[in-house]
C-alpha positions as CSV (number, residue, x, y, z in Angstrom):
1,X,0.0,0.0,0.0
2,X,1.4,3.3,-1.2
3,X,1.1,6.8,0.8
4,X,-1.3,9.7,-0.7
5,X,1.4,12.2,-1.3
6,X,3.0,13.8,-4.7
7,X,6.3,12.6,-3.3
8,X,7.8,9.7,-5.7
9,X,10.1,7.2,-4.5
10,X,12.4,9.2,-6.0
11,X,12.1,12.1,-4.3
12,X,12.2,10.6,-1.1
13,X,15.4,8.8,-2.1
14,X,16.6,11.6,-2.8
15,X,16.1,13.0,1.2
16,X,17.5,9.6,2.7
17,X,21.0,9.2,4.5
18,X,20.9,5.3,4.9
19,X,22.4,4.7,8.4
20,X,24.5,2.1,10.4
21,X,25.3,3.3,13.4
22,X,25.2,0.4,15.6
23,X,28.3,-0.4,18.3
24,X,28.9,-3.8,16.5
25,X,28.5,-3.1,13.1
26,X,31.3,-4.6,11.1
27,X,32.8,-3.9,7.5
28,X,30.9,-6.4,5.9
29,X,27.9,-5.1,7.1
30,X,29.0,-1.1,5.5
31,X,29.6,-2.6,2.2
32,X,26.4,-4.0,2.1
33,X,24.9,-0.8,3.4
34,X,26.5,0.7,0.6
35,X,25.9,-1.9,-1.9
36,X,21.7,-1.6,-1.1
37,X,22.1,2.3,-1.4
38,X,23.4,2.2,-5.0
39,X,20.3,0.2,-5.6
40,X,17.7,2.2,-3.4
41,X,19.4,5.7,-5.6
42,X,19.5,7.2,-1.5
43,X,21.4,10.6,-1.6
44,X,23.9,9.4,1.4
45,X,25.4,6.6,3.4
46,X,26.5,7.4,7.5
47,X,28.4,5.4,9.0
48,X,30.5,5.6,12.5
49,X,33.6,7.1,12.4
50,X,35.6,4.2,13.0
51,X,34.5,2.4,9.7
52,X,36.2,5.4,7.4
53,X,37.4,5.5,5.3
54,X,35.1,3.8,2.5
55,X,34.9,3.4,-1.1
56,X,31.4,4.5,-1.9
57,X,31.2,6.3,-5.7
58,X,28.3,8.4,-6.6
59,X,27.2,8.5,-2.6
60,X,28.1,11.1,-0.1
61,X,29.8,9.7,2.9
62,X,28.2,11.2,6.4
63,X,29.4,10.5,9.9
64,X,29.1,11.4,13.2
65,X,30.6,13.3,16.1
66,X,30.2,13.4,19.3
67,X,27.7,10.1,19.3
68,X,25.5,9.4,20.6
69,X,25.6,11.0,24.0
70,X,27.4,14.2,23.1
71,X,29.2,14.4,26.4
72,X,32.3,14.8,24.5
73,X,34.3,17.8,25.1
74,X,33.9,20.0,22.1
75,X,37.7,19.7,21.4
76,X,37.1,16.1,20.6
77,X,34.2,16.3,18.9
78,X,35.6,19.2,16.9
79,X,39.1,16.2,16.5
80,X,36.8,13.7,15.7
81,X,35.0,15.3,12.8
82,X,38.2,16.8,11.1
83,X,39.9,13.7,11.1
84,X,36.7,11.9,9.7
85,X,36.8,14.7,6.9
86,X,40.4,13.9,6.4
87,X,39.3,10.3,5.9
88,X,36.8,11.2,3.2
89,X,33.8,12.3,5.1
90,X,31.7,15.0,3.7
91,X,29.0,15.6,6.1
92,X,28.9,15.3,9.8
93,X,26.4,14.9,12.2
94,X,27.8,16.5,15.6
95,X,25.4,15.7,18.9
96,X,25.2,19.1,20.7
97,X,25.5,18.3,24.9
98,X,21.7,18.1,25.6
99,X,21.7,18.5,29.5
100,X,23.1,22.2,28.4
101,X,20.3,22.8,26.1
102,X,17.8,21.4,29.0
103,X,19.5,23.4,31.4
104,X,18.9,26.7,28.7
105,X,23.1,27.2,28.1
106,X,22.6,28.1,24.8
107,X,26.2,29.7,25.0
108,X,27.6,26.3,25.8
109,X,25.7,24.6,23.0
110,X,26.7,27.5,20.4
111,X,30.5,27.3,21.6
112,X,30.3,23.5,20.7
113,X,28.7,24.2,17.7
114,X,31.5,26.7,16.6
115,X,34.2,24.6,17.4
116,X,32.8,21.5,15.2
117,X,32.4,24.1,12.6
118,X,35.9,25.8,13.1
119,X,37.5,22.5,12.9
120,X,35.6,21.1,9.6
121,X,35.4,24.7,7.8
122,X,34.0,24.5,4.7
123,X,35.0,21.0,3.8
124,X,31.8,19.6,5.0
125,X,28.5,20.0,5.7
126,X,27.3,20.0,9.3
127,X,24.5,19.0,11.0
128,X,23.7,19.4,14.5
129,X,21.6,16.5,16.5
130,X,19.5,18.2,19.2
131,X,18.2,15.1,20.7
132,X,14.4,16.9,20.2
133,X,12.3,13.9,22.0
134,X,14.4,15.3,25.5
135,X,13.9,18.7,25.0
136,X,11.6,21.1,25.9
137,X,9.8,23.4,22.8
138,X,11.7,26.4,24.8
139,X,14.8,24.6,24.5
140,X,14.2,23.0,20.9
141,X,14.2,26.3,19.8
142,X,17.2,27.5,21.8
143,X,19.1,24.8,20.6
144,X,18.0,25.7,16.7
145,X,19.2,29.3,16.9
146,X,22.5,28.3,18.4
147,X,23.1,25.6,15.6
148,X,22.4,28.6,13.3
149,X,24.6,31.2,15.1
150,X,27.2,28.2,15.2
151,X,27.6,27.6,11.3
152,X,25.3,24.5,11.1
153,X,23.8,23.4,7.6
154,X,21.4,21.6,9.1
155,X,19.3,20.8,12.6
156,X,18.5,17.0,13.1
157,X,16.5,15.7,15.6
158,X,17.8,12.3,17.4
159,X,20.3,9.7,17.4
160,X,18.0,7.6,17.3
161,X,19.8,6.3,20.8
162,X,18.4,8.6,23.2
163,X,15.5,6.7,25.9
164,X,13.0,10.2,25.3
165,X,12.5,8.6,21.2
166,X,13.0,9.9,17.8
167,X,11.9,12.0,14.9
168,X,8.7,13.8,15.9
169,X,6.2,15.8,13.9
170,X,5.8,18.7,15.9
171,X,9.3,19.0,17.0
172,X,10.1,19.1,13.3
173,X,7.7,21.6,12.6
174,X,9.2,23.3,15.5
175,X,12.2,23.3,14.1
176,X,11.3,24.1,10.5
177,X,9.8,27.4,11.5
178,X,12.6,28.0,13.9
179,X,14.9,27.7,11.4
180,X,12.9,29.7,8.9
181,X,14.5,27.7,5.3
182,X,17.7,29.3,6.2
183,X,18.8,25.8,7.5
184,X,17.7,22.1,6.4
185,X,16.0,20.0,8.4
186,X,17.0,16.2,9.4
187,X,14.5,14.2,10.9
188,X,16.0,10.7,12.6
189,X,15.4,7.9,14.6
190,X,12.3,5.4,14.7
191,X,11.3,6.5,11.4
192,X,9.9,2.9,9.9
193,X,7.1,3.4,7.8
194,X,6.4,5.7,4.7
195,X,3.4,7.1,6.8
196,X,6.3,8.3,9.2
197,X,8.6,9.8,6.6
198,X,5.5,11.5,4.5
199,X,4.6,12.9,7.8
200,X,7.9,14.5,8.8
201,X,8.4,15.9,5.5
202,X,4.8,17.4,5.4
203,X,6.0,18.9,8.7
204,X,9.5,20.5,7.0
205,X,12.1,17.4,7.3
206,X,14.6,17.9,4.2
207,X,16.3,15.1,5.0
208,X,15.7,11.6,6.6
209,X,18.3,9.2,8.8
210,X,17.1,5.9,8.2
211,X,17.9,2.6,8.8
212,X,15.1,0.7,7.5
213,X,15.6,2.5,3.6
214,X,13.8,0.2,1.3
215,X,11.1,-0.6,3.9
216,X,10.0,3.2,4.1
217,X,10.6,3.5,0.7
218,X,8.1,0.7,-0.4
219,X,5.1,3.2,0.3
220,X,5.7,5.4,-2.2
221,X,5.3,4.9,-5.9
222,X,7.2,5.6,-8.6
């Protein structure tokens, strides 16, 4: 069964970073994440970055700093993502310190922002994961403006490891209208169906983390 929506499985396709992120995932496991995003036609891969660098041609490589707690002292996570950058990463998904943003330290979340961005420059594209299920709509939007201030490309909304959920409609709405267009939006974690995905995107998700591609994908037609 397909999802009403003008969206083809093209366009969507188009929106997807097909994810691994899992502690035990092993090379063999990448390539075949790889190999089943050639044939899905997804935009990215992301991977962790201990699995760069990969061979992927025609995909862009995204990783992750900073995950998924983002308890990392922003000198790391700043490390992290220029080494993963060095390794052939193009994008990178930073985890801001979400007790800061709960706390309303917006100043501490836009100083780890900075330094992420610093570190990368212009050599990739960043995106910053504000964990939205444990946050406040004060503190979503907090978090969004500093992201901006910061240098981000992009807000995201999970890890898809934190206990508080996922991708959520009105947080990305929230965000969306925080954000205003000058940003994207990513929308991640527990996003299954094609339901889910036409959902966030109604509500201003550019982009979708998924691990379950071709299943989401299956709901929309051609």
């Amino acid at each position: 069964m397909t999802v009403s929506t003008p969206l083809t499985r093209a366009d969507v396709a188009d929106m997807i970073d097909h994810t691994l992120l899992a502690p035990d995932a092993t090379p063999a496991q990448v390539e075949a994440l790889i190999a089943e995003a050639r044939e899905l036609g997804v935009y990215a891969i992301c991977v962790s970055p201990s699995m760069l660098p990969v061979r992927a041609p025609g995909l862009v490589v995204a990783t992750v700093a900073g995950f998924p707690s983002g308890k990392h002292h922003s000198l790391v996570k700043g490390a992290e993502a220029r080494l993963a950058v060095d390794q052939g990463a193009v994008e990178v998904d930073m985890v801001i310190d979400v007790g800061a943003a709960l706390a309303g330290d917006f100043n501490a979340v836009l100083a780890d922002v900075i330094t992420v961005r610093e570190a990368t420059v212009d050599r990739a594209v960043l995106k910053v994961i504000i964990e939205s299920a444990a946050l406040t709509d004060e503190a979503i939007v907090g978090a969004c403006r500093a992201a901006e201030q910061g240098g981000a490309d992009f807000v995201k909304t999970s890890t898809g490891f934190h206990p508080a959920g996922g991708a959520g409609v009105h947080a990305v709405r929230l965000m969306a209208e925080t954000v205003g267009g000058r940003l994207g939006v990513k929308a991640s974690g527990g996003i299954r169906t094609a339901e889910d995905a036409a959902a966030l995107i109604a509500a201003g998700a550019t982009r979708l983390g998924l691990s379950k591609s071709a299943a989401v994908l299956a709901g929309f037609a051609d």
